[in-house]
GUZA-685735 format. One line per field, with one value per atom (N, C-alpha, C): residue number from 1; atom name; residue in one letter; chain; y, x, z. Coordinates in nm, 2 decimals, decimal comma. Each point is the difference from the previous one (the first is absolute). Layout:
pos (NUM ...)
site (CA ...)
code (A ...)
unit (A ...)
c2 (Y ...)
c1 (X ...)
c3 (Z ...)
This chain:
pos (1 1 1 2 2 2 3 3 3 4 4 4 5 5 5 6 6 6 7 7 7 8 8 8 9 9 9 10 10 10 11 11 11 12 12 12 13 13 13 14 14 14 15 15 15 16 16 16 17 17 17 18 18 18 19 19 19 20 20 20 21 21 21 22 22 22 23 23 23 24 24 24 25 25 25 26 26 26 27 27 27 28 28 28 29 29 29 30 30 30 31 31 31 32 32 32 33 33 33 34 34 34 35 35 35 36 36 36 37 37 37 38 38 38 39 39 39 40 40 40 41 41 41 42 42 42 43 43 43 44 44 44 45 45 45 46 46 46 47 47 47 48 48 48 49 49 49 50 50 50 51 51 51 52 52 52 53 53 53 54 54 54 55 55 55 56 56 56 57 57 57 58 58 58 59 59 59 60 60 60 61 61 61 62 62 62 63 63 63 64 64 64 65 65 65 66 66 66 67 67 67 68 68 68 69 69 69 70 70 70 71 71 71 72 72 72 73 73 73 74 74 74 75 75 75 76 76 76 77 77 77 78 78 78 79 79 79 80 80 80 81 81 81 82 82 82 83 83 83 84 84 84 85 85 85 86 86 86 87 87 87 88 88 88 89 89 89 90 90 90 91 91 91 92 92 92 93 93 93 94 94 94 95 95 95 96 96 96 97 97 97 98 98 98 99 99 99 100 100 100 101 101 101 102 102 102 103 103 103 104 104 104 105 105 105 106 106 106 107 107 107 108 108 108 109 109 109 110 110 110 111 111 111 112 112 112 113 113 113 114 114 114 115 115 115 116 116 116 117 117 117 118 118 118 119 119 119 120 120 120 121 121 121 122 122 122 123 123 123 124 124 124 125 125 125 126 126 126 127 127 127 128 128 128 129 129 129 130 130 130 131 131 131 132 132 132 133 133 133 134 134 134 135 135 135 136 136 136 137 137 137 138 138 138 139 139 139 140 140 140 141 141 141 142 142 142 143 143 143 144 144 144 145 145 145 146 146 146 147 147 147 148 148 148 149 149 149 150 150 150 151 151 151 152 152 152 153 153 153 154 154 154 155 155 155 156 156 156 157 157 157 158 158 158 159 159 159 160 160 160 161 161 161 162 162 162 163 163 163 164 164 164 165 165 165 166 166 166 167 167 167 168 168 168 169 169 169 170 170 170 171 171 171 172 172 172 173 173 173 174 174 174 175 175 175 176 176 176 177 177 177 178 178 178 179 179 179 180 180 180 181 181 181 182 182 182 183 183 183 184 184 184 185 185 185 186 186 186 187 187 187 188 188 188 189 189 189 190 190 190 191 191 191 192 192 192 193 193 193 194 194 194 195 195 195 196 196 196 197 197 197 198 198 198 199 199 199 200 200 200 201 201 201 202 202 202 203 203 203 204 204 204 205 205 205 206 206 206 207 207 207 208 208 208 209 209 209 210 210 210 211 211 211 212 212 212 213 213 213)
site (N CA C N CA C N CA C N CA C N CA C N CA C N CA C N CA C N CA C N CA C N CA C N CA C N CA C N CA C N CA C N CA C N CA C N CA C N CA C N CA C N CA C N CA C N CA C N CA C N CA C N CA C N CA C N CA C N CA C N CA C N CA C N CA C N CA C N CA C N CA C N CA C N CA C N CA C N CA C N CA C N CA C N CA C N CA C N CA C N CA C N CA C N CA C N CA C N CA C N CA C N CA C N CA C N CA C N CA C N CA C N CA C N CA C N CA C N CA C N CA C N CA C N CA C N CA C N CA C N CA C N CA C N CA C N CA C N CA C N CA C N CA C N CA C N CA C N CA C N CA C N CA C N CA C N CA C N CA C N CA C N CA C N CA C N CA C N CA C N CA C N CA C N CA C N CA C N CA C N CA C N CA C N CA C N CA C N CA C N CA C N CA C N CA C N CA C N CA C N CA C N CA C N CA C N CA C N CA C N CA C N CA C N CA C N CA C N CA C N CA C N CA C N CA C N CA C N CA C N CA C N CA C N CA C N CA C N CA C N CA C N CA C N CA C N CA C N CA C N CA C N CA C N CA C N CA C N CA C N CA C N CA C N CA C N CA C N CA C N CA C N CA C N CA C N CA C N CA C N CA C N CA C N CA C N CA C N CA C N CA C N CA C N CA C N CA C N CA C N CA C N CA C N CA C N CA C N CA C N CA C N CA C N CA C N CA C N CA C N CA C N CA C N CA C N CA C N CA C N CA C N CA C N CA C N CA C N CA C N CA C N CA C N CA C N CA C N CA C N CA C N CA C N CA C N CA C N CA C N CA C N CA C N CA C N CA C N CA C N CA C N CA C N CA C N CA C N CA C N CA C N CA C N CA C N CA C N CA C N CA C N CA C N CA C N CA C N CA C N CA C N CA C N CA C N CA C N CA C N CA C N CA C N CA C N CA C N CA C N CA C N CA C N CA C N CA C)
code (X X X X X X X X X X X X X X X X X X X X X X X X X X X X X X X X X X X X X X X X X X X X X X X X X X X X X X X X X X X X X X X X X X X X X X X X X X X X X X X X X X X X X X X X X X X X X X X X X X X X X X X X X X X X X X X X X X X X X X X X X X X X X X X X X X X X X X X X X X X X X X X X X X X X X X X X X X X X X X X X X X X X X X X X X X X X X X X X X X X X X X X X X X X X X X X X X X X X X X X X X X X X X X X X X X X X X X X X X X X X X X X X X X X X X X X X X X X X X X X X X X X X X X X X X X X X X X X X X X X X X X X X X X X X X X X X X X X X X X X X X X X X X X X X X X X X X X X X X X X X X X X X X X X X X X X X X X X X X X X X X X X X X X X X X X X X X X X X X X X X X X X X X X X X X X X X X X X X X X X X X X X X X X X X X X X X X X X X X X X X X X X X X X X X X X X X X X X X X X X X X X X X X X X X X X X X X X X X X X X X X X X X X X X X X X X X X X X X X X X X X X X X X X X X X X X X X X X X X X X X X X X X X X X X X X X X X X X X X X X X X X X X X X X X X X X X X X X X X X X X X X X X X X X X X X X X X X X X X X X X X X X X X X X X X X X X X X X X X X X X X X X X X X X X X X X X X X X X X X X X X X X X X X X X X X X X X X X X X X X X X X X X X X X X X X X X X X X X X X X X X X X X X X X X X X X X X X X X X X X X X X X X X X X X X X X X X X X X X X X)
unit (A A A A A A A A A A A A A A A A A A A A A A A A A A A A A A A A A A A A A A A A A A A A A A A A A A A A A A A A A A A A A A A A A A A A A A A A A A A A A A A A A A A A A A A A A A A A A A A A A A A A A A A A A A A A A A A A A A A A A A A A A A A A A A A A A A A A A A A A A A A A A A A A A A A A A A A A A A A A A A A A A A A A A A A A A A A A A A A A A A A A A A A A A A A A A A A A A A A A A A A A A A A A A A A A A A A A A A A A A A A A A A A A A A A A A A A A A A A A A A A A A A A A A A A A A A A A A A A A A A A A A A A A A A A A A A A A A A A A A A A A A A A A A A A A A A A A A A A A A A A A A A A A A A A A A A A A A A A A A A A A A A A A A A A A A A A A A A A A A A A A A A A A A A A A A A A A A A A A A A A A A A A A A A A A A A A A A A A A A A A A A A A A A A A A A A A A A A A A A A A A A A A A A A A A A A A A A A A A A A A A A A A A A A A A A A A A A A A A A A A A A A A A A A A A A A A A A A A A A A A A A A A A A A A A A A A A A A A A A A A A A A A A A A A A A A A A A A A A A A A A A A A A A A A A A A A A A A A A A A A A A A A A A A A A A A A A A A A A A A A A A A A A A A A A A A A A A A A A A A A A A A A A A A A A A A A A A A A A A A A A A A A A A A A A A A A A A A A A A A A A A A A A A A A A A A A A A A A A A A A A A A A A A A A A A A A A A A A A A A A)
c2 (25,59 -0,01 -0,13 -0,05 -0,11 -0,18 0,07 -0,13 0,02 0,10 0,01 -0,08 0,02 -0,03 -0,17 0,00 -0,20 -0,06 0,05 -0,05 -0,06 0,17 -0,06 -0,08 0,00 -0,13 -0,14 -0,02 -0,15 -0,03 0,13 -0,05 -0,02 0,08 -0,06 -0,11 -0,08 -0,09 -0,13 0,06 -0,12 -0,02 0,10 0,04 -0,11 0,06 -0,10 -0,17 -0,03 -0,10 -0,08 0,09 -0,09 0,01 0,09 -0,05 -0,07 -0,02 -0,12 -0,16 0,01 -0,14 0,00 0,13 -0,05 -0,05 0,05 -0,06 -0,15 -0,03 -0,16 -0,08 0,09 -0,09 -0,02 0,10 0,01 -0,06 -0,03 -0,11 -0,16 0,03 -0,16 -0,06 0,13 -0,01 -0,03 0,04 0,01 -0,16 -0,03 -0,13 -0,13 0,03 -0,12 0,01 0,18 -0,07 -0,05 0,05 -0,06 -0,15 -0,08 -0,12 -0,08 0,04 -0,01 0,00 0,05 0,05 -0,07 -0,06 -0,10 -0,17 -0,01 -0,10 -0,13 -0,09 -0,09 0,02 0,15 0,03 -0,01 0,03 0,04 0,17 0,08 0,12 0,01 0,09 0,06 -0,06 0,05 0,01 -0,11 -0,09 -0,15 -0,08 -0,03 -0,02 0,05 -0,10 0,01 0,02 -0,06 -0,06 0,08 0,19 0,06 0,02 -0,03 0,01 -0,16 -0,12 -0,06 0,03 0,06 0,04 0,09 0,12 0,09 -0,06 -0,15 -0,09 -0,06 -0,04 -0,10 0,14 0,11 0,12 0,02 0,07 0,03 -0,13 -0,15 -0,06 -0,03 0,05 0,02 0,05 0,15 0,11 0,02 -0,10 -0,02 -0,08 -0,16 0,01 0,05 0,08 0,09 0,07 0,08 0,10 -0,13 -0,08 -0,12 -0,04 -0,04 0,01 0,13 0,08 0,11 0,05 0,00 0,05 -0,03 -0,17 -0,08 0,01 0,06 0,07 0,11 0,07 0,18 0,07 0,07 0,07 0,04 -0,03 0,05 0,14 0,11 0,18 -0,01 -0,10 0,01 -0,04 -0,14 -0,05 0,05 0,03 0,11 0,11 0,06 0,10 -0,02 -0,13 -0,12 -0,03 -0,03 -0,04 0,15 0,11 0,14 -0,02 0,03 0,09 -0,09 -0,13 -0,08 0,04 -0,03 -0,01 0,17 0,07 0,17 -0,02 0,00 0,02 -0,15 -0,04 -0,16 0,09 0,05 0,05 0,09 0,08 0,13 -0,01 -0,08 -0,06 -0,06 -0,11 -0,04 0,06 0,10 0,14 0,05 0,10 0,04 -0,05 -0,16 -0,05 -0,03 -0,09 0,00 0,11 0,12 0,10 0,06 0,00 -0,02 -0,06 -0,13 -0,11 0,04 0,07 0,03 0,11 0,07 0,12 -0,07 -0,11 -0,06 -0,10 -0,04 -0,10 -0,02 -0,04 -0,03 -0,08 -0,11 -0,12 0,00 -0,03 -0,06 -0,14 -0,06 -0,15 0,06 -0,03 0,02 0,11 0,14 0,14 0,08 0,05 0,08 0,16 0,07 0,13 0,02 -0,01 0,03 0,13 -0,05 0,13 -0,03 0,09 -0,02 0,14 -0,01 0,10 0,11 -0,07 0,11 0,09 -0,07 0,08 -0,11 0,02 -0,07 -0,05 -0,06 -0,05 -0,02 0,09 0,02 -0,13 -0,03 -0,12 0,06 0,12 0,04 0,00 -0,07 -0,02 -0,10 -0,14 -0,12 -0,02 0,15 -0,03 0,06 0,14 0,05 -0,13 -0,02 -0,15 -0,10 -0,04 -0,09 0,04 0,09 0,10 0,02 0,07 0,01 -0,13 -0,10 -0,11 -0,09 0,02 -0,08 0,11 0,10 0,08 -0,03 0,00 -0,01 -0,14 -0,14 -0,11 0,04 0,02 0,02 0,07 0,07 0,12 -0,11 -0,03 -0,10 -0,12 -0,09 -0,09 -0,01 0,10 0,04 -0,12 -0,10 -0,11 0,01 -0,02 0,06 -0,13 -0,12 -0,11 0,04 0,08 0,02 0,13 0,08 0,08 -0,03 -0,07 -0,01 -0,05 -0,11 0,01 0,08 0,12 0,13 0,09 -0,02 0,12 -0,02 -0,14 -0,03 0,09 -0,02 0,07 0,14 0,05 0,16 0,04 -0,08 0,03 -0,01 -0,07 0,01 0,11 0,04 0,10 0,15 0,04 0,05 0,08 -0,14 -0,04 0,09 -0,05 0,06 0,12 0,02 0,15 0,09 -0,01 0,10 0,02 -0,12 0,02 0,07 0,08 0,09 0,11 0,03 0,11 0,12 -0,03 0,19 0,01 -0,09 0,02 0,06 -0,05 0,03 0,12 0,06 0,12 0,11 -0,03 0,10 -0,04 -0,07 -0,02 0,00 -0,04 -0,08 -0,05 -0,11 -0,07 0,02 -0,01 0,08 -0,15 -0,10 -0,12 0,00 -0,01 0,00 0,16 0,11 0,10 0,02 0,11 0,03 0,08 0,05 -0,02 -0,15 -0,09 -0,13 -0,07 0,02 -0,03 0,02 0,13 -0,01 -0,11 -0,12 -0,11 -0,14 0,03 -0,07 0,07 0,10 0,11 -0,08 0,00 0,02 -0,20 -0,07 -0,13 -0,06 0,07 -0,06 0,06 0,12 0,09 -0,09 -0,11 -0,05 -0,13 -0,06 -0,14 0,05 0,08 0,08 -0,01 0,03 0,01 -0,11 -0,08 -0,13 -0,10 -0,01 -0,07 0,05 0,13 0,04 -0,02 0,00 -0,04 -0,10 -0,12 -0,17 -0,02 0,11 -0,02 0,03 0,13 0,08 -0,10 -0,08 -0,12 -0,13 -0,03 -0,08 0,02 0,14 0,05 0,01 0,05 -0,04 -0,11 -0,09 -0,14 -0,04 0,01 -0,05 0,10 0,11 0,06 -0,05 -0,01 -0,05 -0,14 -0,11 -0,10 0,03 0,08 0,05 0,05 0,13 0,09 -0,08 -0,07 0,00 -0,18 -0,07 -0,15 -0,03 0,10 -0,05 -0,09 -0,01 -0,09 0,05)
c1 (-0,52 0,04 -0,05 -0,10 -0,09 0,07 0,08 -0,01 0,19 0,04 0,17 -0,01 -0,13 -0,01 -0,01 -0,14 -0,02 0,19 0,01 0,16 0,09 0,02 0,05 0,03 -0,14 -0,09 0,03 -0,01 0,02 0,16 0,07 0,19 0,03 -0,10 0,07 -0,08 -0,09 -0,07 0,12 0,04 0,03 0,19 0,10 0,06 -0,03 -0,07 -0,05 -0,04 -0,03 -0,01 0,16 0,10 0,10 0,05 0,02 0,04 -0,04 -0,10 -0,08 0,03 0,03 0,03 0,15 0,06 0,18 0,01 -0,07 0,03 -0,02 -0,13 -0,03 0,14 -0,03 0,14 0,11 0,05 0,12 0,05 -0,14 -0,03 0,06 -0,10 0,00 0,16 0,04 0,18 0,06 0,03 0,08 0,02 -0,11 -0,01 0,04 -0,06 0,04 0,17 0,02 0,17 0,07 -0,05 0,13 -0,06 -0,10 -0,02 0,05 0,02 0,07 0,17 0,04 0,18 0,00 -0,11 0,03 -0,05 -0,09 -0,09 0,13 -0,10 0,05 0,01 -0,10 -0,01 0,13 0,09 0,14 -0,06 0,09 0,00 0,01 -0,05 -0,03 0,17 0,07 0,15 0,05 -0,05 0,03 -0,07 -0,12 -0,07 -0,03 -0,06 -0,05 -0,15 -0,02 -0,21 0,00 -0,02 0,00 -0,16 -0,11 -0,13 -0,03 0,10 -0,02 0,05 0,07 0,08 -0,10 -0,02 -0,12 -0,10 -0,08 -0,11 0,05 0,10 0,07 0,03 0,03 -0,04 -0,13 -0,11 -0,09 -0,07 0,00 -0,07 0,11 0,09 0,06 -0,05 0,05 -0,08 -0,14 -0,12 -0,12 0,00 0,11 0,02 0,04 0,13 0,03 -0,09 -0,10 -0,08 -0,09 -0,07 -0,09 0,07 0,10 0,10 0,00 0,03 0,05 -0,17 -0,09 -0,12 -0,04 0,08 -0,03 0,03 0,16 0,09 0,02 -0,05 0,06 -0,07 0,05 -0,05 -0,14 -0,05 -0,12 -0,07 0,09 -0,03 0,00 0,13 -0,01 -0,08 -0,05 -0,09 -0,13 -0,05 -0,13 0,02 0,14 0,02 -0,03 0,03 -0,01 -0,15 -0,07 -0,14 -0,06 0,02 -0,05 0,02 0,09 0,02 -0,01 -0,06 0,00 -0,17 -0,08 -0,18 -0,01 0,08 0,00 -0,02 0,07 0,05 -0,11 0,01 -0,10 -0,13 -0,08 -0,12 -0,01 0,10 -0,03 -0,04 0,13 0,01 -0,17 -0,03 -0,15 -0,11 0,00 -0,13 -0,03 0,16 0,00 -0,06 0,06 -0,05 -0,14 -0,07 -0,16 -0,05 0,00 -0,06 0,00 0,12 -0,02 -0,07 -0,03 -0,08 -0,13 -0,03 -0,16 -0,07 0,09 -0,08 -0,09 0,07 -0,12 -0,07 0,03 -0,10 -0,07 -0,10 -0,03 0,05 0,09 0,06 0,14 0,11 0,11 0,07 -0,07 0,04 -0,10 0,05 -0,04 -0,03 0,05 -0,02 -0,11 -0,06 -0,08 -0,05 -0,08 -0,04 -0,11 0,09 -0,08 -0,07 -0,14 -0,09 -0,09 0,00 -0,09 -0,08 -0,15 -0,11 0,04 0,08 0,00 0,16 0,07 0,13 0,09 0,09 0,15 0,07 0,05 0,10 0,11 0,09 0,11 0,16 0,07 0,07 0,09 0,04 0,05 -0,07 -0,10 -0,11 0,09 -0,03 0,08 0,13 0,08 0,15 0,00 -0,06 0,02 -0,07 -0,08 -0,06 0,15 0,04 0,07 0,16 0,03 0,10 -0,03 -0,05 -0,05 -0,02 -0,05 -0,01 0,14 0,09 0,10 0,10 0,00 0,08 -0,09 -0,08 -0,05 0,04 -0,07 0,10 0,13 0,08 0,14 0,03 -0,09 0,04 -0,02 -0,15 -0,08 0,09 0,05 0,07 0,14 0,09 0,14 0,07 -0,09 0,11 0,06 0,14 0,11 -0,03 -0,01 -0,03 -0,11 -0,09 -0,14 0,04 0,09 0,04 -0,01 0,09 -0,05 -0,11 -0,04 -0,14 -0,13 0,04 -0,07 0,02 0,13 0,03 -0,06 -0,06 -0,08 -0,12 -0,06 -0,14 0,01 0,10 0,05 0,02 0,10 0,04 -0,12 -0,08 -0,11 -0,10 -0,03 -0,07 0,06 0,15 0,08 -0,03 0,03 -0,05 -0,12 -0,10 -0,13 -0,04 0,09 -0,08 0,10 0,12 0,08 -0,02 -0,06 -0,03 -0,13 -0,10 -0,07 0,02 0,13 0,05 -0,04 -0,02 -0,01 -0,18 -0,07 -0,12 -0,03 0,05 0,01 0,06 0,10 0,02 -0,08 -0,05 -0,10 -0,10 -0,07 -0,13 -0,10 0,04 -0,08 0,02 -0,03 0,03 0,10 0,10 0,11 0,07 -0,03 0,08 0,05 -0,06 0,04 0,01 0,09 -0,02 0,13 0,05 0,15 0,04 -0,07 -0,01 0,04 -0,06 -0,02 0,14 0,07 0,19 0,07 -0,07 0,06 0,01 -0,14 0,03 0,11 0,03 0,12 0,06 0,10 0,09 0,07 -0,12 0,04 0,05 -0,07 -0,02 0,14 0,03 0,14 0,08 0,04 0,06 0,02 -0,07 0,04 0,00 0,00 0,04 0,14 0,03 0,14 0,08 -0,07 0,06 0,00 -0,07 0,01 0,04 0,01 0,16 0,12 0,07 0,10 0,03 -0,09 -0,01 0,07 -0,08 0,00 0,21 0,04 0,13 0,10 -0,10 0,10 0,08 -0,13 0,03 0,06 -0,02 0,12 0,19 0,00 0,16 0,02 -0,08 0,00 0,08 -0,11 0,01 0,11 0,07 0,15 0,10 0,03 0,04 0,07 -0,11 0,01 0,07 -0,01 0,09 0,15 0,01 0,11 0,06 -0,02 0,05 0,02 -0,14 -0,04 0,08 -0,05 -0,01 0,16 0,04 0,14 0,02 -0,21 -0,01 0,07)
c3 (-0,08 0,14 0,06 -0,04 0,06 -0,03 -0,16 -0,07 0,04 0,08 0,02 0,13 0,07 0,12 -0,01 -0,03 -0,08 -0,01 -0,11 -0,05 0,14 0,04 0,17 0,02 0,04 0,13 -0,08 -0,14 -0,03 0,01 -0,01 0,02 0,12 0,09 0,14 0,04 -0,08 0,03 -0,10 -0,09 -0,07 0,08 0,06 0,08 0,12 0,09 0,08 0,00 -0,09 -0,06 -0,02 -0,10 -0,04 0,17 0,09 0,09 0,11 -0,05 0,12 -0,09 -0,12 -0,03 -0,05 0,04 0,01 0,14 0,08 0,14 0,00 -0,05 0,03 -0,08 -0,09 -0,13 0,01 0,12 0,06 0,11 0,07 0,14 -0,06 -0,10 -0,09 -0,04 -0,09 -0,07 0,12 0,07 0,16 0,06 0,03 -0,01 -0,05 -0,16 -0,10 -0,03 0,00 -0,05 0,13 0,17 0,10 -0,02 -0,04 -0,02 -0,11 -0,10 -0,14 0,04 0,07 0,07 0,10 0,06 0,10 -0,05 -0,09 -0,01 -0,05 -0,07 -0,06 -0,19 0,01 -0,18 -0,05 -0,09 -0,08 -0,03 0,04 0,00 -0,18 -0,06 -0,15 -0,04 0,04 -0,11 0,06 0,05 0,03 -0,07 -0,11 -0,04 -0,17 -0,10 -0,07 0,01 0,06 -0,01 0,14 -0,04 0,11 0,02 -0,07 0,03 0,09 0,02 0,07 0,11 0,02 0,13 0,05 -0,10 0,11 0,03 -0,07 0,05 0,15 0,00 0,13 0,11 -0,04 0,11 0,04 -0,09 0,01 0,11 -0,02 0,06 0,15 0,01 0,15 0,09 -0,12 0,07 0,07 -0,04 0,04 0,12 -0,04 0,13 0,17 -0,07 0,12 0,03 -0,12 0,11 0,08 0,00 0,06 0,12 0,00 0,12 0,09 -0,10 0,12 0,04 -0,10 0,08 0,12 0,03 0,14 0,09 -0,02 0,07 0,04 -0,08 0,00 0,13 0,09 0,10 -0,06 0,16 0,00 -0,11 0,05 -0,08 -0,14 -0,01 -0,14 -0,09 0,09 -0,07 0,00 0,07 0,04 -0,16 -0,01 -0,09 -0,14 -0,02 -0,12 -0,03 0,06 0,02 -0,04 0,11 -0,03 -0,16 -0,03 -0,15 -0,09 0,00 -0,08 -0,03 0,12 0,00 0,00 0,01 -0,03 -0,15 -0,08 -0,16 -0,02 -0,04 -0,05 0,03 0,13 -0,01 -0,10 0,01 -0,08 -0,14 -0,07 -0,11 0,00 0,04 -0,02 0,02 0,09 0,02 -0,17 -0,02 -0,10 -0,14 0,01 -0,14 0,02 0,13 0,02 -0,03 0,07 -0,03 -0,16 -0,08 -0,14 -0,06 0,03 -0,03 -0,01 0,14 0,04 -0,09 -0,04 -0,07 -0,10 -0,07 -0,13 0,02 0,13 0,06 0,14 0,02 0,13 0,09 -0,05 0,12 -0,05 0,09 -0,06 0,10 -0,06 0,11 0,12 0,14 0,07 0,06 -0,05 0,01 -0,09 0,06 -0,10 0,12 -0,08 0,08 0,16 0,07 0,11 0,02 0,07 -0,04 0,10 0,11 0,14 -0,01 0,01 0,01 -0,13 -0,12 -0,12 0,03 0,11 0,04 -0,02 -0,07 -0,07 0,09 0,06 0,07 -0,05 0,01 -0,02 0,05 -0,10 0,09 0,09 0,02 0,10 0,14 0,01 0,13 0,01 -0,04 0,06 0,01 -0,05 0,03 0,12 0,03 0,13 0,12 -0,04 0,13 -0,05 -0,07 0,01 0,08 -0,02 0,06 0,13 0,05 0,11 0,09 -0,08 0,11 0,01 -0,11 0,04 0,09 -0,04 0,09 0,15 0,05 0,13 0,04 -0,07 0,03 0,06 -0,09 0,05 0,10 0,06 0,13 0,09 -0,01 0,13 0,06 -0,15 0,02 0,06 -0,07 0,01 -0,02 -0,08 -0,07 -0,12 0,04 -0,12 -0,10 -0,02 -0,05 -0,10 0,07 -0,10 -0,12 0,06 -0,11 -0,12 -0,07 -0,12 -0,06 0,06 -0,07 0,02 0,11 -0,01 -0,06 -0,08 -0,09 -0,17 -0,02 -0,14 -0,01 0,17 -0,06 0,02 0,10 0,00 -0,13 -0,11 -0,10 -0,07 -0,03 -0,10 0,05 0,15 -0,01 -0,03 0,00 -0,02 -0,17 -0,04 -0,16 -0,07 0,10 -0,04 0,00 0,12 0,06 -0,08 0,00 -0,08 -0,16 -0,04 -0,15 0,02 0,07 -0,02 0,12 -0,01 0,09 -0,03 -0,13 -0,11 0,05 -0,01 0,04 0,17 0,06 0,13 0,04 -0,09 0,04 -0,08 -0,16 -0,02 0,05 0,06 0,05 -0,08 -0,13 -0,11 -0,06 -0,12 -0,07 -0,16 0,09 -0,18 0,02 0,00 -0,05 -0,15 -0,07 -0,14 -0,05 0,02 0,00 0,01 -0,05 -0,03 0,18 0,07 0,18 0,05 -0,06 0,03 0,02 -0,12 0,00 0,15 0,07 0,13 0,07 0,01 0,06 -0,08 -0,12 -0,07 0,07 0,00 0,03 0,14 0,12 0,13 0,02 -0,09 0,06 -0,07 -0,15 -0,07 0,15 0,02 0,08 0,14 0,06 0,16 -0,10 -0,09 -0,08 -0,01 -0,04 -0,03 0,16 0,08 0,14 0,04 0,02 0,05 -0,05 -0,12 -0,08 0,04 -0,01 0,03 0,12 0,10 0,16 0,00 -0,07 0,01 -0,04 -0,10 -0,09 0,06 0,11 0,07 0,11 0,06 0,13 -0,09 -0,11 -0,10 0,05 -0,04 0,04 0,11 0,10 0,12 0,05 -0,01 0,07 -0,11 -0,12 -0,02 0,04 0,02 0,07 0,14 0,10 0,14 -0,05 -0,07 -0,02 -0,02 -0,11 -0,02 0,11 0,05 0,11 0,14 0,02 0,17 0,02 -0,12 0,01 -0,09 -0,04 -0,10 -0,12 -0,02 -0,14 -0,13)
């Protein structure tokens, strides 16, 4: 029953997972081909030297996002920034913390330990969180949004990656309990990609319909 249970938990972890990185992947595709159909590349069945053509996309497409990052409404961009320093923290917690079990340092991270009690990195995500969310109340400058939504996202990051600890109220990080905090954190990466894809169709939509592009 234990090991039907285990099993489970790693499909809806591995589940969770492919759909938190079809989302990104699908953010990403969305992109490169209306850039590829609009760009200067030669579309695949116009072309021989079609890995040069996806080179002459791919480096458009980097363009346009650097452009539109400059451009893009404020929300969105705020949205962009969120889910970017969301997913990137996670990703890096996860692998430091792997790192740490066989060593004492990793670059500039190692085990914090005040009076013999652990410090957990979900302390500096909730201070980090907390203080950019309050900035943003105090100030009510839409301008600062997005660059309040980096450190939201990375405390975001931190604290959700030891969510499972916080709700058992002990230490099951590496513990088949532990997967709850993968679980929940693939699970709003998932959401806030599809968010980011959903306001993609959107905003071409409204051209289409509203603007008659």
């Amino acid at each position: 029953m234990r090991r039907r249970q285990a099993l489970e938990a790693d499909r809806r972890t591995v589940v969770l997972g492919g759909l938190a990185g079809a989302a990104l992947a699908a953010l990403a595709a969305v992109e490169l081909g209306r850039v590829w159909r609009r760009g200067a590349a030669p579309l695949p069945q116009e072309t021989d030297d079609v890995l040069g053509a996806a080179e002459t996309a791919v480096v458009q497409t980097a363009e346009v996002a650097r452009a539109g990052y400059r451009e893009t409404p404020t929300g969105e961009n705020a949205l962009f920034n969120l889910l970017s320093s969301f997913a990137g923290t996670f990703l890096v917690a996860r692998v430091t913390t792997h790192l740490l079990r066989g060593r004492r340092t990793v670059g500039p991270f190692r085990h914090l330990v005040v009076r013999r009690r652990h410090i957990h990195h979900f302390v500096p995500g909730i201070v980090l969180g907390f203080a950019a969310g309050a900035i943003a109340i105090v100030t009510r400058d839409q301008a600062l949004e997005p660059r309040l939504a980096i450190p939201f996202g990375i405390g975001m990051g931190l604290t959700l990656d030891e969510s499972a600890l916080l709700l058992q109220l002990e230490d099951v990080y590496w513990t088949r309990e532990g997967l709850l905090s993968v679980q929940i954190t693939l699970s709003l990466i998932a959401v806030l990609a599809s968010l980011a894809l959903g306001l993609r169709f959107l905003r071409r939509g409204e051209q289409l319909v509203l603007e008659g592009g």
